[in-house]
C-alpha positions as CSV (number, residue, x, y, z in Angstrom):
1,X,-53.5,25.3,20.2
2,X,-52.8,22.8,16.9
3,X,-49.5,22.4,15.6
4,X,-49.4,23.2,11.8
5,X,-49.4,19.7,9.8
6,X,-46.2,20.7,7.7
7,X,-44.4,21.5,10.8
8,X,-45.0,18.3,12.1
9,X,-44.0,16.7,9.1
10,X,-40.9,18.6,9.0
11,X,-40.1,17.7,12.6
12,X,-41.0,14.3,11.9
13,X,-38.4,14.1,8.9
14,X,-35.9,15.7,11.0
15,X,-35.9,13.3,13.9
16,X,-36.7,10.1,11.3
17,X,-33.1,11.8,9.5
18,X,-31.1,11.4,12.7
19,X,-32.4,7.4,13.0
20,X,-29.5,5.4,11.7
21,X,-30.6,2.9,9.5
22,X,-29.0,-0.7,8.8
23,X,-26.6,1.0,6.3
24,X,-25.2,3.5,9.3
25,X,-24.3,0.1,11.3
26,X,-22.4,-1.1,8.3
27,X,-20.7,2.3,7.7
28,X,-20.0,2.6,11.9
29,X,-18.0,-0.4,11.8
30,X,-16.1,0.5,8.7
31,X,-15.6,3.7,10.7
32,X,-14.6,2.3,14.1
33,X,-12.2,0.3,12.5
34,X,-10.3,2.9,10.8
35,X,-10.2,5.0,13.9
36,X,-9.1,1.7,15.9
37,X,-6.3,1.2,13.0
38,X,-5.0,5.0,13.9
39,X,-5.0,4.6,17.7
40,X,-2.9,1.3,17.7
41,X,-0.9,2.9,15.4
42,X,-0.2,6.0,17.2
43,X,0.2,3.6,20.2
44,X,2.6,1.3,18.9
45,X,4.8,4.6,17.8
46,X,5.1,6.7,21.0
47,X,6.4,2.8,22.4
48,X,10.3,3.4,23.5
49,X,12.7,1.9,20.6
50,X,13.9,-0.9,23.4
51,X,10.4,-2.4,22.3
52,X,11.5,-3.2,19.0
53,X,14.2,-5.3,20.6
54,X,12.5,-6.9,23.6
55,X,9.8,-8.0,20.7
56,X,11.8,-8.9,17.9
57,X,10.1,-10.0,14.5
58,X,8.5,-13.4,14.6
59,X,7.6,-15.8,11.7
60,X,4.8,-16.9,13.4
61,X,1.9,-16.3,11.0
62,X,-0.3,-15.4,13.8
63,X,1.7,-11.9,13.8
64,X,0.9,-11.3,10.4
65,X,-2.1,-9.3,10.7
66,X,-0.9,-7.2,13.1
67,X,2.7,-6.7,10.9
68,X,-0.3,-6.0,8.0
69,X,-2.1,-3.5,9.7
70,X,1.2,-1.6,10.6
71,X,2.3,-1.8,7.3
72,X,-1.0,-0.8,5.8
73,X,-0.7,2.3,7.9
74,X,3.0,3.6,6.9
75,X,2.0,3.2,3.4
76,X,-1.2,5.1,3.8
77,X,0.8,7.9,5.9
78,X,3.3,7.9,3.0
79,X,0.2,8.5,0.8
80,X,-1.2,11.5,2.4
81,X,2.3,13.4,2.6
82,X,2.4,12.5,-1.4
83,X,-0.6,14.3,-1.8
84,X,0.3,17.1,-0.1
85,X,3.9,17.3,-2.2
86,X,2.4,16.9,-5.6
87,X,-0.2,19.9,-4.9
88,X,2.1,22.2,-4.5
89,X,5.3,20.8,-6.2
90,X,3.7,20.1,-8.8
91,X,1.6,22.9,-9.5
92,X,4.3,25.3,-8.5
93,X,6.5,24.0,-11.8
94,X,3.5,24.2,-14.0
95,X,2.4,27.4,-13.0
96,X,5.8,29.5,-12.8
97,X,7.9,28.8,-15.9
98,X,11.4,30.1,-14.0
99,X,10.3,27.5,-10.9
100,X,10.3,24.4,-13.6
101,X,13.4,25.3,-15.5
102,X,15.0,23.9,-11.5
103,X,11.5,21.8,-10.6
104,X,11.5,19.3,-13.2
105,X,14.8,18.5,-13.7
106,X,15.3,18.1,-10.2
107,X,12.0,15.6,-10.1
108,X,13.9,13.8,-12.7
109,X,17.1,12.9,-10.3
110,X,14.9,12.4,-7.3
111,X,13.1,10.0,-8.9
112,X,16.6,8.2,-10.4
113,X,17.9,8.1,-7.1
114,X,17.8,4.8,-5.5
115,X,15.5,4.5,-2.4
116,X,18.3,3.3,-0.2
117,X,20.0,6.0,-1.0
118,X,17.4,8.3,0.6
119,X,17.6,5.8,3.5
120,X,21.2,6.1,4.4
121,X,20.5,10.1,4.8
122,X,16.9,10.3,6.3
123,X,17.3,7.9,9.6
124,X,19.9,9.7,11.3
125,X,18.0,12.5,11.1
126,X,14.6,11.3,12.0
127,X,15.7,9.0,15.3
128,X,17.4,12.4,16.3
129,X,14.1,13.9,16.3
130,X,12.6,11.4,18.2
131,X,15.3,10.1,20.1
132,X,14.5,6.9,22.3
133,X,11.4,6.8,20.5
134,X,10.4,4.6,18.0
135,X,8.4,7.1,15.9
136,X,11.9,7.8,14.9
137,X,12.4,4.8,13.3
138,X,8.7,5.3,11.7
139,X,9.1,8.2,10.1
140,X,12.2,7.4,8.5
141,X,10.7,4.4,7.3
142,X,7.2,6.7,6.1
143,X,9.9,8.6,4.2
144,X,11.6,5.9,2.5
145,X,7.9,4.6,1.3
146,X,6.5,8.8,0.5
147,X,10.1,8.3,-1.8
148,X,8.9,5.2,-3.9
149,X,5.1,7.2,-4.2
150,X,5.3,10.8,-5.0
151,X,7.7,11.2,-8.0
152,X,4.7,9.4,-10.2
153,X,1.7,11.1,-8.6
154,X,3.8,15.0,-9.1
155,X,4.0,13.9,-12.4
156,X,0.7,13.0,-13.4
157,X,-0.7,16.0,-11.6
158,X,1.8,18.2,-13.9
159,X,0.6,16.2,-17.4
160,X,-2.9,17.2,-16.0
161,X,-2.4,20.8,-15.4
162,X,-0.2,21.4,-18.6
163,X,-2.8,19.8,-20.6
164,X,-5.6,21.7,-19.2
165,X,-8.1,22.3,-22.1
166,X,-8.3,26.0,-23.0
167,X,-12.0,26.0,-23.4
168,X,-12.3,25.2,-19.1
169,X,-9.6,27.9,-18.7
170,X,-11.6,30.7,-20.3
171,X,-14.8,29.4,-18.4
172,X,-13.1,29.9,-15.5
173,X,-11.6,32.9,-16.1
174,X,-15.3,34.3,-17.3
175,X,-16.3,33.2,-13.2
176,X,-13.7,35.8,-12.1
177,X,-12.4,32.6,-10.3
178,X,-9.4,33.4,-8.0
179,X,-6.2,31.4,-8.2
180,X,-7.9,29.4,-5.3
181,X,-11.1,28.6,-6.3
182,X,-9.6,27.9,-9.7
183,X,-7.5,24.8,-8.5
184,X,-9.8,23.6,-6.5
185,X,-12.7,24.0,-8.6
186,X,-11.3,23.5,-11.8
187,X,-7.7,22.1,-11.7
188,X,-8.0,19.4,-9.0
189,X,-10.9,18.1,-10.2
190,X,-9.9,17.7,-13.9
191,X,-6.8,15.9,-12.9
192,X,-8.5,13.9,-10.4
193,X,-9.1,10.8,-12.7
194,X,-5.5,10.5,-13.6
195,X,-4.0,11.1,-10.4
196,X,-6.4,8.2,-8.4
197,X,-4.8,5.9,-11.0
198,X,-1.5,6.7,-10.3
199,X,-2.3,6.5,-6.8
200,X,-3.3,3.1,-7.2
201,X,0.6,2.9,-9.1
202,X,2.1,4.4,-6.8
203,X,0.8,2.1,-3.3
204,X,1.3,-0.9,-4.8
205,X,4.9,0.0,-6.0
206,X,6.0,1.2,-2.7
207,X,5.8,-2.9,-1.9
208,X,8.8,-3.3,-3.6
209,X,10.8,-0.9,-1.3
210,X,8.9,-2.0,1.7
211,X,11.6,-4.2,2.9
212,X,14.5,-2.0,2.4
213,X,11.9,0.6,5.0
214,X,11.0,-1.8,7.6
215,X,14.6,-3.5,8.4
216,X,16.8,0.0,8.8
217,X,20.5,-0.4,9.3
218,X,22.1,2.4,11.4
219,X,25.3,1.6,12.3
220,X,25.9,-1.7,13.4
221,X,22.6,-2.0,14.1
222,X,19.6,-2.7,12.7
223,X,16.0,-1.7,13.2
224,X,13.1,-4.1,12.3
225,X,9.8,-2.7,13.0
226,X,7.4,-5.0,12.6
227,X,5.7,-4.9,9.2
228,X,5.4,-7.0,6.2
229,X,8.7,-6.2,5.1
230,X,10.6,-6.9,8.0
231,X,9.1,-10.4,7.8
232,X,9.8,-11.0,4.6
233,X,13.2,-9.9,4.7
234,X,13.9,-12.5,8.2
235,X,12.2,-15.1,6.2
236,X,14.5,-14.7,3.0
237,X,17.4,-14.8,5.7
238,X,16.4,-17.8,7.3
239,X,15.3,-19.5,4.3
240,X,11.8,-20.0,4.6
241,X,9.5,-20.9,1.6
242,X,7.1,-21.5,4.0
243,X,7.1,-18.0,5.3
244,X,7.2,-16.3,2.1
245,X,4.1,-17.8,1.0
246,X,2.4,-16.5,4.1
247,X,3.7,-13.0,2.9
248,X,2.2,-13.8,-0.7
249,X,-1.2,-14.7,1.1
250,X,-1.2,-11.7,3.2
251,X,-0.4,-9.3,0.1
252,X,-3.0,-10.6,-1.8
253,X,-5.4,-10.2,1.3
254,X,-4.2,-6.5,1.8
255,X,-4.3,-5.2,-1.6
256,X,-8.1,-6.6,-1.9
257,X,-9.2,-4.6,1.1
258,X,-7.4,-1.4,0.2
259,X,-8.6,-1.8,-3.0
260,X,-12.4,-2.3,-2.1
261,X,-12.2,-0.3,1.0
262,X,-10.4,2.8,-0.7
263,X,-9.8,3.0,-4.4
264,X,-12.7,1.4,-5.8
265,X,-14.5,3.9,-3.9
266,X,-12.0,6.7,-5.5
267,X,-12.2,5.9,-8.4
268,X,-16.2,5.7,-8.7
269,X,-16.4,8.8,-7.2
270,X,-13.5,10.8,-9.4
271,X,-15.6,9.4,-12.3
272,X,-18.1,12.3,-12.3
273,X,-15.1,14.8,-13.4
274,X,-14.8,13.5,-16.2
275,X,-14.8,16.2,-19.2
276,X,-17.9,15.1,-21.6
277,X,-21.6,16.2,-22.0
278,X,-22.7,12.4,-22.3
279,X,-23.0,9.7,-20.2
280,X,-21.4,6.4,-20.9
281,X,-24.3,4.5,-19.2
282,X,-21.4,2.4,-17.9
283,X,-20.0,4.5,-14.7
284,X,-17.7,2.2,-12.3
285,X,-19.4,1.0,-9.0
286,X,-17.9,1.0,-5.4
287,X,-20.4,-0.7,-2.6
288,X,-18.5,1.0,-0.1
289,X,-19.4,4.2,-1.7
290,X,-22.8,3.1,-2.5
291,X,-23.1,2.4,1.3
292,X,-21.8,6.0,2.3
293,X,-24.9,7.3,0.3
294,X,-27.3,5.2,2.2
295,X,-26.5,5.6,5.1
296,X,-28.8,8.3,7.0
297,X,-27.1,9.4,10.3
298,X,-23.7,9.1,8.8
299,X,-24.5,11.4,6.2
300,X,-26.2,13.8,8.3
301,X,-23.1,13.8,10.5
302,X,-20.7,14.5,7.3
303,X,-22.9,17.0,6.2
304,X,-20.7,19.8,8.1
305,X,-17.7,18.4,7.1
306,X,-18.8,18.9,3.6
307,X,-20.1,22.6,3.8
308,X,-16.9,23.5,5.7
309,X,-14.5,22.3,2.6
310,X,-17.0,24.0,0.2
311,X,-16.2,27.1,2.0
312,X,-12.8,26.5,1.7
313,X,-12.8,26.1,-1.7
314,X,-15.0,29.4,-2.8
315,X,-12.6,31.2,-0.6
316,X,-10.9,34.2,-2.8
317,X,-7.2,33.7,-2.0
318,X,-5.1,34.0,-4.6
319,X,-1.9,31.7,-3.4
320,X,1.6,31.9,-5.9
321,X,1.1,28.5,-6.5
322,X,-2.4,28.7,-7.6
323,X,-2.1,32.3,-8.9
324,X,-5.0,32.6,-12.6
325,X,-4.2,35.4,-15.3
326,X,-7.0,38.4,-14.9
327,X,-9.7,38.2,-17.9
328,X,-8.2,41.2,-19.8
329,X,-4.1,41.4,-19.1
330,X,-2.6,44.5,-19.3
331,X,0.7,43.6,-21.6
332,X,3.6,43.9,-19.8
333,X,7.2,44.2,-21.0
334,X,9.4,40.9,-20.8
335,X,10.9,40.8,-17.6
336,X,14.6,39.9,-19.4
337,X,16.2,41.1,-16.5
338,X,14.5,38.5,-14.0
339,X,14.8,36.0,-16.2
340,X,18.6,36.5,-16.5
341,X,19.1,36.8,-12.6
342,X,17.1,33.8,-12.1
343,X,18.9,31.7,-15.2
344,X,22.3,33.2,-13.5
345,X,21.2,31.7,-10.1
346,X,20.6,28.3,-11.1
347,X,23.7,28.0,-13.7
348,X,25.7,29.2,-10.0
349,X,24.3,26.8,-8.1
350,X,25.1,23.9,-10.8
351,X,28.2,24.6,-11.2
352,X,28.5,24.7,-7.2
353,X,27.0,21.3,-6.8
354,X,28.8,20.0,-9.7
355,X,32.3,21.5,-8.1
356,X,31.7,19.7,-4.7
357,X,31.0,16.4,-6.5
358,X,34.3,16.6,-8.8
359,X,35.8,17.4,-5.8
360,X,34.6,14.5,-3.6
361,X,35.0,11.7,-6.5
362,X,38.5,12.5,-7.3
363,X,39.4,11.5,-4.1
364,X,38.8,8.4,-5.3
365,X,38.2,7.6,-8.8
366,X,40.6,8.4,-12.2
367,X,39.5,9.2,-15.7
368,X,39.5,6.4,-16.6
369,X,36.4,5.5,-14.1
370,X,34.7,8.3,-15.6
371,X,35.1,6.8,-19.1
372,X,34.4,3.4,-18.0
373,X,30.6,4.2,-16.0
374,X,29.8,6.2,-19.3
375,X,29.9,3.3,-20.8
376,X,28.3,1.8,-18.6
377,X,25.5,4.4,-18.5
378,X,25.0,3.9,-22.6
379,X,24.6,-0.2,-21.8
380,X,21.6,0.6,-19.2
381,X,20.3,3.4,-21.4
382,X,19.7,1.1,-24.2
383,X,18.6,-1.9,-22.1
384,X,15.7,0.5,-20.2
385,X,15.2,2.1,-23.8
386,X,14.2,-1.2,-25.4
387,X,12.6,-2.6,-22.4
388,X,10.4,0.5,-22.7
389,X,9.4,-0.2,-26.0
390,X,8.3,-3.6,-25.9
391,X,5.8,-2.9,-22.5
392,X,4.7,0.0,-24.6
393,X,3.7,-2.5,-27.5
394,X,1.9,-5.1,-25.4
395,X,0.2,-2.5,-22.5
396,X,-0.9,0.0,-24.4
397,X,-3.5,-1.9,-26.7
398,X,-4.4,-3.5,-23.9
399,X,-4.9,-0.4,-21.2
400,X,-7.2,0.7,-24.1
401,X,-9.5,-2.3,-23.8
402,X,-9.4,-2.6,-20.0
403,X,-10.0,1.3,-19.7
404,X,-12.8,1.9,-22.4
405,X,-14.7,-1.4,-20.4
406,X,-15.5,-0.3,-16.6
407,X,-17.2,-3.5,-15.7
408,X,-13.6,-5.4,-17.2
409,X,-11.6,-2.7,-15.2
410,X,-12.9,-3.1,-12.0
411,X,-12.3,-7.2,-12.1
412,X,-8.6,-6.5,-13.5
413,X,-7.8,-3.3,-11.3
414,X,-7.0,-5.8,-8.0
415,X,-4.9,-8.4,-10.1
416,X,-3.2,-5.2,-12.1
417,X,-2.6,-3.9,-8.6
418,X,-1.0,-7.2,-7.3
419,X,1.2,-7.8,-9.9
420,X,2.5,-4.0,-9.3
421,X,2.9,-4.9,-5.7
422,X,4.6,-8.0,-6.4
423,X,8.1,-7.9,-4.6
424,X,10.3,-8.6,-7.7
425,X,13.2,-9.8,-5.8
426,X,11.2,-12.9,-5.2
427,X,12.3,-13.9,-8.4
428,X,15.4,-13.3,-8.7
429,X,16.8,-16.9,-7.1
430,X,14.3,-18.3,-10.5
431,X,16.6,-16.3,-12.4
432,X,19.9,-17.1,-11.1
433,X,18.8,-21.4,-11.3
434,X,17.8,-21.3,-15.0
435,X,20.8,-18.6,-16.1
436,X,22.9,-21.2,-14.6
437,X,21.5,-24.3,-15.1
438,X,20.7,-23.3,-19.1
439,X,24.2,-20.9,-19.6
440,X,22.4,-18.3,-20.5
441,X,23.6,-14.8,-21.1
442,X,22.6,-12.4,-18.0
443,X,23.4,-9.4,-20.5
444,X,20.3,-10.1,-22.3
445,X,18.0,-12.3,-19.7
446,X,18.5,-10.3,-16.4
447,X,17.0,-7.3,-18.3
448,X,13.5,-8.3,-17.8
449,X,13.9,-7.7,-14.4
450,X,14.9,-4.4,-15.3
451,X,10.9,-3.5,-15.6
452,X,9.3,-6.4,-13.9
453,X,7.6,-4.1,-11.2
454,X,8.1,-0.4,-13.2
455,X,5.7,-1.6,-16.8
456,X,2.9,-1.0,-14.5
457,X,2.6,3.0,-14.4
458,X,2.4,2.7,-18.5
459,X,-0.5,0.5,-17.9
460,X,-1.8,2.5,-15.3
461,X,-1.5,5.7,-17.2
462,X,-3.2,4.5,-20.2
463,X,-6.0,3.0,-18.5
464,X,-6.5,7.0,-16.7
465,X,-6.1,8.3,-19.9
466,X,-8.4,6.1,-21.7
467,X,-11.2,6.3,-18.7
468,X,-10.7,10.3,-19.1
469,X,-11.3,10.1,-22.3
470,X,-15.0,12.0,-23.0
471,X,-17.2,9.7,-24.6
472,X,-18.6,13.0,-26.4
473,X,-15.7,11.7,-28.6
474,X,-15.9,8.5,-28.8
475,X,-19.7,8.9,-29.9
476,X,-18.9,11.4,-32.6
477,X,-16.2,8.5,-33.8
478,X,-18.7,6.3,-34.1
479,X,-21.4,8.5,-35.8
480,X,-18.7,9.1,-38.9
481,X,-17.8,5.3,-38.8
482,X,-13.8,5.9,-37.8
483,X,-12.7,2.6,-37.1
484,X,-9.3,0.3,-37.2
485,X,-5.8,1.8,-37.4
486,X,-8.0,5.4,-37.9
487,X,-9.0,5.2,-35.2
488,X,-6.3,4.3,-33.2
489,X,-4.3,7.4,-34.8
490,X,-6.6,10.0,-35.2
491,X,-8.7,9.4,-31.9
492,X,-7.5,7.2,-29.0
493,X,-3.6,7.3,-29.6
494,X,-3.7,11.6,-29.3
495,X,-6.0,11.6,-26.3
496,X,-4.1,9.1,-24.1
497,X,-0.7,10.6,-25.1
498,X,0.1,12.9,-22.3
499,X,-1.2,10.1,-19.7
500,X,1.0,7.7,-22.0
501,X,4.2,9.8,-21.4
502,X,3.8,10.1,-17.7
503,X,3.8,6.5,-17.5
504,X,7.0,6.2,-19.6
505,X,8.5,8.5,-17.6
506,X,7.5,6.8,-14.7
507,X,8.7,3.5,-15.7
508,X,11.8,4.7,-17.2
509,X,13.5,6.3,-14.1
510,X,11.6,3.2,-12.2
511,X,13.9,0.9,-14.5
512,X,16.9,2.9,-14.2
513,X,16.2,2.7,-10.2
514,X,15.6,-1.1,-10.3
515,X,18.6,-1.3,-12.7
516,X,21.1,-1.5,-8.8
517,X,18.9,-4.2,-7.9
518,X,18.2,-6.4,-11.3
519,X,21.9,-6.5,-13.2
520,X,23.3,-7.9,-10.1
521,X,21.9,-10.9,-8.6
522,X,22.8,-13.4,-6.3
523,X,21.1,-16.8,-5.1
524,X,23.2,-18.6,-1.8
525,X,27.3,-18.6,-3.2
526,X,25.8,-18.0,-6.8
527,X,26.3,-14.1,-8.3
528,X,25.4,-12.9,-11.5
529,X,26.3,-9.9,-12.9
530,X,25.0,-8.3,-16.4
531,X,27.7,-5.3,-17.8
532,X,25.6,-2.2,-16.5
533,X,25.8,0.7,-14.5
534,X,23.1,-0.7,-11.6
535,X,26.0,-3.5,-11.5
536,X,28.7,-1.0,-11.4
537,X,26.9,0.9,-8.1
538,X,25.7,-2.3,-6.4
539,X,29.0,-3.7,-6.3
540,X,30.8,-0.5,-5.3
541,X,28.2,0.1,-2.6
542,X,29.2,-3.8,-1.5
543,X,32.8,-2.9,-1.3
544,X,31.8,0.7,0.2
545,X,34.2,2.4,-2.2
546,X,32.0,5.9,-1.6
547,X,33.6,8.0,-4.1
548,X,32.8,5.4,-6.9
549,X,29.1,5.2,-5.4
550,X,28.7,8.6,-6.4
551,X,29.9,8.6,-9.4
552,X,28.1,5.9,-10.7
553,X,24.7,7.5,-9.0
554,X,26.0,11.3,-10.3
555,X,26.2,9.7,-14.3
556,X,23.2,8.0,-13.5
557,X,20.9,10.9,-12.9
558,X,22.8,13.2,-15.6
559,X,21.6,10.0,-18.4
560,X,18.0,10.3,-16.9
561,X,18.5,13.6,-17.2
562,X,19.3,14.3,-20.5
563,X,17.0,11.4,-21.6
564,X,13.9,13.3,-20.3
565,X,14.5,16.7,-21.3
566,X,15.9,15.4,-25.4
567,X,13.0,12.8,-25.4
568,X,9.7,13.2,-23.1
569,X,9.8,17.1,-22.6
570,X,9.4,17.3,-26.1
571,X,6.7,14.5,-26.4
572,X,5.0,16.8,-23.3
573,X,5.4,20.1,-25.4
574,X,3.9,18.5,-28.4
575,X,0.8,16.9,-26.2
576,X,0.5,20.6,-24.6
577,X,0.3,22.5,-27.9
578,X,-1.2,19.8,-30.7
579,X,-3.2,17.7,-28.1
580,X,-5.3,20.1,-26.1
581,X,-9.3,19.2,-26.0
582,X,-10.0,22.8,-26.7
């Protein structure tokens, strides 16, 4: 009996599929390493919280890699809970219009509120969880980092989904596609470009607050867990140029490898959702990604991990939050009645919070503190306003070259990404020596600090918005010869706009954040002080006069506020009804 020759040959290619080739070794190790990274980690948190103290932080530099890897972990933690938040906070405000009217402004606060402020609340809480434990101590400081990340990605992913071309919508509501299948086929992926971006944002931003999450005070006591952070912080206390360098070096080395290792790859892959019928000829690169496709056994074993999320993307739920319209709706009468329950539910529980917070700051403030952090307010307002204006006028010209130039974007993406990370209050002490040495006025030459590490997400955004931008477009621009200052207004200007306001939004409420931290600095004996409200808080909060502390943070959110929703809601309504790519 002969076997049949294209049995044999498929037999042949079977087993010849299941030999790893030199690619798979490559890809193994990659592998191995992240699974290694997850087991120490995992190791390192179940430890009892006497560890922390029976091995304090060390300035050795030898430790660094290891205070790196932990580090490298809380932020990528931080990352996956940001994900899941912006998914369904984020779609649940752009889908349900009585969900946004509380959503969005309440996105607007959370992302005003200072990150020590979230700290001072969370790690009681946490270390109760886990008492004796120091995944305690790790989750509070996760939290602390998931509060510097997710307020830019859950609004990127709401530009995306209000900005949805209407042209994809009826596609997909010709497919009978169920609320499910709809964001996972449709609505993820379109928003996918813009969100990796902001991604990028939001990782290396959360190195700014890395400090304040690593060294947690509780009490009288303080918890270091090892980290970057906590390094840096014990070598600021002791003085140590030496040792702060070392942190530079490491940064630098960290932000390469999770830049080569994770969002080049990201962002090569998310490039295929782009919305246009043309190639650019110019698609980013990722080796690591290109390795993943060599690879033979690798992608054999992945290859049931892939068909099970395809399944779970054609499944026909229809979930609230990712609830379509039918093809044909029936119309149905206004629900006025709804409407007015829901408004009277939310104006009740305003007026509730806002009667608890009278009550609790005129236990220790007058009037005239009122009057006096309004004014305040109006001084910060016009500082971040201006400050806003000027990054806008140098990064926006120039997120437009970097984004329309793949091969340029992947050479500036890690510098871009450094600078982000860039711990600004490494600064500061250059700032106090030359406002002192030259008498200069901190009013005006402290507000740069104001945006040092927050410019980024407008440079970020534009450079998603530009490499989203369908080159369909850009070829018919060319074919009718629009170029200059037409160009800029009629066709590059309109199509980055919603990405553009995201990233002011971003940066705004980063500023006003930052604003506790920048008009108030101090360098040894020397302290400087610009007139502010971030001045008006940090001192209060040094003094511990509570009441004062919340009113400064309460006027603080209600500015943000009202800034938003007079000034970029209405840039966002007229991107969502003039700037569609229907």
């Amino acid at each position: 009996m002969q076997t049949r020759p294209d049995l044999k040959r498929t037999a042949n290619a079977s087993a010849t599929g299941l030999l790893p080739n030199r690619w798979d070794a490559a890809a193994f190790v990659l592998i191995i390493g992240l699974l290694a990274m997850m087991v120490i980690g995992w190791r390192e948190s179940s430890a009892p919280i006497t560890a922390l103290q029976t091995q304090p932080v060390s300035l050795d530099p030898a430790h660094l890699p290891g205070y790196a890897l932990r580090t490298t972990l809380r932020m990528l933690a931080a990352m996956v809970a940001s994900l899941l938040f912006t998914f369904t906070y984020a779609t649940l405000a752009a889908k349900s219009r009585r969900a946004a009217q509380l959503l969005i402004p309440a996105l607007d606060i959370l992302q005003s509120v200072p990150v020590l402020g979230f700290i001072s609340f969370t790690v009681t809480f946490f270390l109760g969880l886990f008492p004796q434990r120091v995944l305690g101590a790790e989750l509070a400081a996760i939290f602390a980092i998931f509060t510097a990340q997710a307020w830019n990605m859950a609004f990127s992913f709401y530009q995306s989904l209000r900005t949805l071309p209407g042209d994809l919508t009826e596609v997909a509501r010709g497919f009978h596609l169920s609320g499910w299948q709809r964001f996972w086929k449709l609505e993820v992926p379109y928003a996918m470009p813009g969100l990796v971006w902001n991604m990028m944002m939001s990782m290396s931003g959360a190195w700014f607050f890395v400090v304040a999450s690593e060294a947690i005070t509780v009490g009288d006591h303080v918890i270091a867990l090892p980290g970057v952070g906590s390094y840096l912080a014990l070598a600021i206390a002791q003085q140590s140029l030496a040792a702060v360098g070392w942190v530079v070096l490491t940064m630098v080395v960290v932000i390469l490898a999770y830049d080569q290792l994770l969002f080049r790859p990201l962002v090569a892959w998310s490039d295929k959702f782009r919305m246009e019928d043309t190639s650019t000829g110019r698609a980013p690169q990722s080796w690591v990604l290109g390795l993943m496709r060599r690879t033979r056994l690798v992608h054999r074993l992945l290859l049931p991990l892939g068909a099970l999320l395809g399944w779970l993307a054609r499944l026909r739920l229809t979930p609230a939050f990712a609830r379509s319209a039918p093809v044909n709706p029936a119309p149905r009468a206004p629900s006025r009645q709804v409407d007015l329950a829901w408004n009277l539910a939310v104006l009740a529980l305003v007026l509730y919070l806002l009667w608890r917070l009278v009550a609790y700051v005129s236990t220790g403030a007058t009037w005239h503190d009122v009057g006096q952090v309004l004014g305040l307010g109006a001084i910060t307002l016009l500082r971040v306003t201006v400050l806003i204006a000027l990054s806008s006028l140098l990064w926006v010209p120039l997120g437009v070259l970097i984004g329309l130039r793949p091969r340029l974007a992947e050479r500036i993406q890690p510098l871009a990404q450094f600078l982000a990370a860039f711990p600004a209050n490494l600064l500061f002490p250059v700032f106090v020596v030359a406002i002192v040495h030259w008498r200069l006025n901190p009013d005006i030459w402290l507000s740069p600090l104001l945006v040092l590490g927050t410019q980024w997400y407008i440079l970020f955004n534009v450079v998603a918005g530009t490499s989203a931008y369908p080159n369909d477009y850009r070829e018919v621009a060319a074919n009718f010869g629009i170029r200059g200052w037409q160009w800029w207004r009629r066709c590059m200007l309109p199509g980055i706009f919603p990405y553009y306001v995201t990233g002011a939004i971003t940066a705004s409420g980063g500023a006003w954040n930052a604003s506790i931290v920048s008009e108030m600095v101090q360098w040894g004996d020397t302290k400087i002080a610009a007139h502010g409200l971030g001045a008006y808080i940090a001192q209060h909060t040094e003094a511990g006069d509570f009441p004062r502390i919340i009113l400064g943070v309460a006027v603080m959110a209600l500015y943000v506020t009202l800034f938003n929703r007079l000034l970029w809601r209405r840039l966002y309504a007229y991107a969502e009804t003039h700037l569609r790519m229907n």
